[in-house]
C-alpha positions in Angstrom: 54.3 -12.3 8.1 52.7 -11.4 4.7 49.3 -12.9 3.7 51.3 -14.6 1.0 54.3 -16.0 3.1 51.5 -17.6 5.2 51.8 -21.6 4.7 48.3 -23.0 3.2 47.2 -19.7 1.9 48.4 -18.2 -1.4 47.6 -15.0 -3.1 45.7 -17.0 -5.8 43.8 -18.8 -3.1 42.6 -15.8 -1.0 41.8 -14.2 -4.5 39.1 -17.1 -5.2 38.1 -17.0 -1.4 36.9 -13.3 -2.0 35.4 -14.0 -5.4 33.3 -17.0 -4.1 32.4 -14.9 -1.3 31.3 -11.7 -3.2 29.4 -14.4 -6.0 27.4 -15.6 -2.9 27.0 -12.0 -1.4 25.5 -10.9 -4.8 23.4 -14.2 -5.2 21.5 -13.9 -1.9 21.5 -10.2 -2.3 20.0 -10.8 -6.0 17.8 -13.6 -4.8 16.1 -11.6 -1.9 15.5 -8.2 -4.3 13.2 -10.8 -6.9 11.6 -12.5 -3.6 10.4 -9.0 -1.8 10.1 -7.7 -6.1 8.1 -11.2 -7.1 5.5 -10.7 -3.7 4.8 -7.2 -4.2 4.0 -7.9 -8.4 2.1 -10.8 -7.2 0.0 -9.6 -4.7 -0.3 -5.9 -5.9 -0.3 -6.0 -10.0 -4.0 -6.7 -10.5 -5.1 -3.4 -8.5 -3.2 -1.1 -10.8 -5.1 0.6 -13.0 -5.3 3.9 -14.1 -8.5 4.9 -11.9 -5.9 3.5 -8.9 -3.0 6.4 -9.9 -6.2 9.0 -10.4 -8.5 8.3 -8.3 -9.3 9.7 -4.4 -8.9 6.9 -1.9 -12.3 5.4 -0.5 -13.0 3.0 2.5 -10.1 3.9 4.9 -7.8 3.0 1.4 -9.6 -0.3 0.6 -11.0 1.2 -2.6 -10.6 4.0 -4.9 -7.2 5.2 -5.6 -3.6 7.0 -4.5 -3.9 10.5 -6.5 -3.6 12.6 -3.4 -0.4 10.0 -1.9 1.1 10.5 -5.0 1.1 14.6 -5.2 1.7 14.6 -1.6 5.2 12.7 -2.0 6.0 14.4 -5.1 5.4 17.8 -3.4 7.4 16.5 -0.2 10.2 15.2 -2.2 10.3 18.7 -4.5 10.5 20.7 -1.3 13.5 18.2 0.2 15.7 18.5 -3.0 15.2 21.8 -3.4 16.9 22.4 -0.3 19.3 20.1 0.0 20.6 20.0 -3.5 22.0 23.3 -3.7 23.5 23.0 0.1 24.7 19.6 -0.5 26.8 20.3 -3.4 27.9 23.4 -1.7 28.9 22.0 1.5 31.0 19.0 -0.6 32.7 21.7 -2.9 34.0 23.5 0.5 35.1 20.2 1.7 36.7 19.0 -1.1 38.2 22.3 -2.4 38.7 24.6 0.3 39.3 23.2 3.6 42.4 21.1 2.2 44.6 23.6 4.2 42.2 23.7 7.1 42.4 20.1 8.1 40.8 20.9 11.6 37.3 22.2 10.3 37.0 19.7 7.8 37.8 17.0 10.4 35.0 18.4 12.3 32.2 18.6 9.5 33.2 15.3 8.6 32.9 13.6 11.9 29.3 15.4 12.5 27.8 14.5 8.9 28.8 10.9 9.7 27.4 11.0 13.0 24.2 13.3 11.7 23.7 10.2 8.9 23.3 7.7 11.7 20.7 9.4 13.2 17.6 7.2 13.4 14.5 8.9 11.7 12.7 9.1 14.4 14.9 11.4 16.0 14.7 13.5 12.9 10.9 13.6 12.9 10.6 14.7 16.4 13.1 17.2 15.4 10.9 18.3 12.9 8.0 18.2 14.5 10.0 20.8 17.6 11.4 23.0 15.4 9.8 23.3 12.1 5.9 22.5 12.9 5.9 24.2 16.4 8.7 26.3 16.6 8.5 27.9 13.0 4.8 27.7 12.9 4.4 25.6 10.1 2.3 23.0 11.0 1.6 19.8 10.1 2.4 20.6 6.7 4.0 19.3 3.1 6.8 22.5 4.0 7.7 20.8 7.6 7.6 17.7 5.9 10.3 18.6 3.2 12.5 20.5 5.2 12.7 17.9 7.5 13.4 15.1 5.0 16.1 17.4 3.7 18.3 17.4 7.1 17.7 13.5 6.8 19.2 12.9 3.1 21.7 16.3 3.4 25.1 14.2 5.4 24.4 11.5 3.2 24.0 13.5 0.0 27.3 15.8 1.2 29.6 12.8 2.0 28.6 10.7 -1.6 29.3 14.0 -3.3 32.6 14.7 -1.4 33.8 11.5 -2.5 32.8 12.2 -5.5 34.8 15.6 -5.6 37.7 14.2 -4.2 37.7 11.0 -7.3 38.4 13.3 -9.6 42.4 13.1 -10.6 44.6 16.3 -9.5 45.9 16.3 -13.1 42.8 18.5 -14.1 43.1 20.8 -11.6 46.7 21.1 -12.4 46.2 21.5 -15.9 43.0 24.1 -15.7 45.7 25.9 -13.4 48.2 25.6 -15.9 45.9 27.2 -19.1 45.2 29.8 -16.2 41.6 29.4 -16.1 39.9 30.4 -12.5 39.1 28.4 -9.6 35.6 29.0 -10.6 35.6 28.0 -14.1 37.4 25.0 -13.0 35.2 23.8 -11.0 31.8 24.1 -13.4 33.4 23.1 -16.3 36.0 20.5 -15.5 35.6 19.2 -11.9 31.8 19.1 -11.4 31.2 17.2 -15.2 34.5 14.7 -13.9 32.4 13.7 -10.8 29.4 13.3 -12.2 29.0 9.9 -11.1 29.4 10.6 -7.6 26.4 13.5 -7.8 24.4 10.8 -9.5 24.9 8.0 -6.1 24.1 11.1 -3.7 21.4 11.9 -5.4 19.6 8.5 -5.6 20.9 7.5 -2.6 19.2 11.0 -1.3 16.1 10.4 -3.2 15.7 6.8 -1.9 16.0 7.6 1.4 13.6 10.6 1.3 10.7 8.6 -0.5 11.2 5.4 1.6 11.0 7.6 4.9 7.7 7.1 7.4 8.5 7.6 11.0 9.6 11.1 10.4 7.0 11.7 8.0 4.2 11.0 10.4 5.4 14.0 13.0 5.7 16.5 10.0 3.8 16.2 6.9 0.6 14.9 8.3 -1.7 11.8 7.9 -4.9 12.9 6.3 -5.5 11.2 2.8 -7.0 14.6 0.6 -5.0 16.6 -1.6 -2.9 19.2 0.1 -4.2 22.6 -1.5 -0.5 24.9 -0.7 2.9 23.6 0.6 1.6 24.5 4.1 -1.6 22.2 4.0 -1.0 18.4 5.3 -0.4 15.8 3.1 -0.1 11.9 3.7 3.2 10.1 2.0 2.9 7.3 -0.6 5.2 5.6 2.3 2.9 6.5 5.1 -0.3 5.4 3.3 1.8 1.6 2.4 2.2 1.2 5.9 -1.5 2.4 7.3 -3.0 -0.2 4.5 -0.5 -3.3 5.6 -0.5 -2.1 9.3 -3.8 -0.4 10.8 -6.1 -1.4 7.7 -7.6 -5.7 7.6 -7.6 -7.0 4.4 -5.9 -3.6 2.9 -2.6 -5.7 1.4 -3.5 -6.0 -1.6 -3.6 -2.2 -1.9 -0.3 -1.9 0.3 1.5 -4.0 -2.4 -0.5 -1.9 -5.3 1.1 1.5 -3.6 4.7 -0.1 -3.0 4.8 -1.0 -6.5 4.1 2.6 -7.8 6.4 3.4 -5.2 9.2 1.2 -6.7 8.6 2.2 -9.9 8.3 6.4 -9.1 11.7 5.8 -7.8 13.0 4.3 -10.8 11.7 6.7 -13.0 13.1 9.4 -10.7 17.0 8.0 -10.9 16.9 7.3 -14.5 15.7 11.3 -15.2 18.4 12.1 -12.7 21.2 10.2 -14.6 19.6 11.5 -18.1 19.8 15.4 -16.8 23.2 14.7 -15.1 24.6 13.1 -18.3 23.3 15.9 -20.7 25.2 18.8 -18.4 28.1 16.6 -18.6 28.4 16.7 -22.2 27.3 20.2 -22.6 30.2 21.2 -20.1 
């Protein structure tokens, strides 16, 4: 029997059972963003200042500033994009493109990037901290740091894209095949610009992920609170340093909430030049 053949329960009732439920969904959701938003502005606001973005930190983080955090996360966060960006987009093209007649394989990668993007990050620092710090040498370093974050953000980053790929309507493809353009130029100049919005969620969704991340952080990238001199030189996360002030340091949350709202608002700066450099190469395609 059909949802609407049921007797007390129409299609027009279910309809404003789902709306009522996806208003309250949005409400609490919306409610609980300007809570955490409203506690962090309140308690952290008055320690911004510009000697706190440029100044060393001082007094295990109770004074001076976050300079060296905020290199340190920007050089982390460089390193993990620039490895997982070009072999993210490259794994969701062969997904999406060229594994349609291969249906086993792309079953496989599937199921492992879903699996791989469950993977507590704990389980990705130690992973890290095996392979890339001791294994490869590098240390407890901004480079071990980065690489690992990029295995972190790369199944999720592949998958949004995929889906992303896989959005855009046959009838381009059939009609670049149709002017008889190549696979190739199809794909930079019709199908990538058409998906556009699905790079942009994988990205911020990648982004998000990487400059929210601790635990693996802490087996990789390091602790100490100077500026890292080279890639390979240690470097403490904004993330890490926001939970050693509100964790390990008394009377430090004031500072903590100071750090999480530069944190916030790096990250929004960060999506918005995404969207602005992803929208510009759509129009110029």
């Amino acid at each position: 029997m059909s949802i609407s053949q049921r007797p007390g329960l129409t299609v027009t009732a279910l309809d404003r059972l789902l709306g009522f439920a996806m208003a309250a969904t949005v409400i609490a959701v919306g409610l609980g963003f300007c809570w955490i938003l409203g506690a962090i502005v309140a308690q952290g606001l008055g320690q911004i200042s510009l000697a706190f973005l440029l100044a060393e930190p001082s007094n295990a983080g109770r004074e001076g500033g976050i300079a060296p955090m905020l290199v340190s996360t920007l050089l982390i966060l460089g390193v993990c994009l620039a490895i997982a960006l070009p072999l993210g987009l490259g794994t969701a093209l062969l997904l999406a493109e060229f594994t349609i007649t291969d249906q086993r394989l792309g079953r496989l990668v599937r199921r492992s990037l879903d699996f791989l993007a469950g993977v507590p990050s704990i389980v990705f620092g130690l992973f890290g901290n095996a392979f890339f710090s001791q294994v490869l040498g590098l240390g407890f370093s901004i480079l071990s740091g980065g690489l690992t974050l990029a295995c972190m953000v790369l199944p999720l980053l592949i998958r949004t894209t995929e889906e992303g790929l896989r959005a855009v309507p046959p009838s381009y493809r059939q009609g670049a095949a149709a002017l008889g353009l190549s696979q190739t130029t199809t794909l930079f100049k019709i199908i990538l610009p058409a998906a556009v919005p699905g790079l942009i969620a994988g990205l911020v969704l990648g982004m998000g992920r990487a400059l929210a991340e601790t635990a693996a952080l802490i087996f990789t990238s390091g602790y100490v609170d100077r500026f890292p001199r080279s890639l390979m030189d240690s470097g403490r996360a904004l993330s890490i340093h926001i939970f050693d002030l509100s964790m390990n340091i008394p009377g430090g949350d004031a500072r903590a909430a100071a750090s999480a709202l530069v944190l916030l608002t790096l990250l929004l700066l960060l999506n918005l030049l995404a969207g602005a450099l992803a929208q510009r190469w759509a129009n110029s395609s």
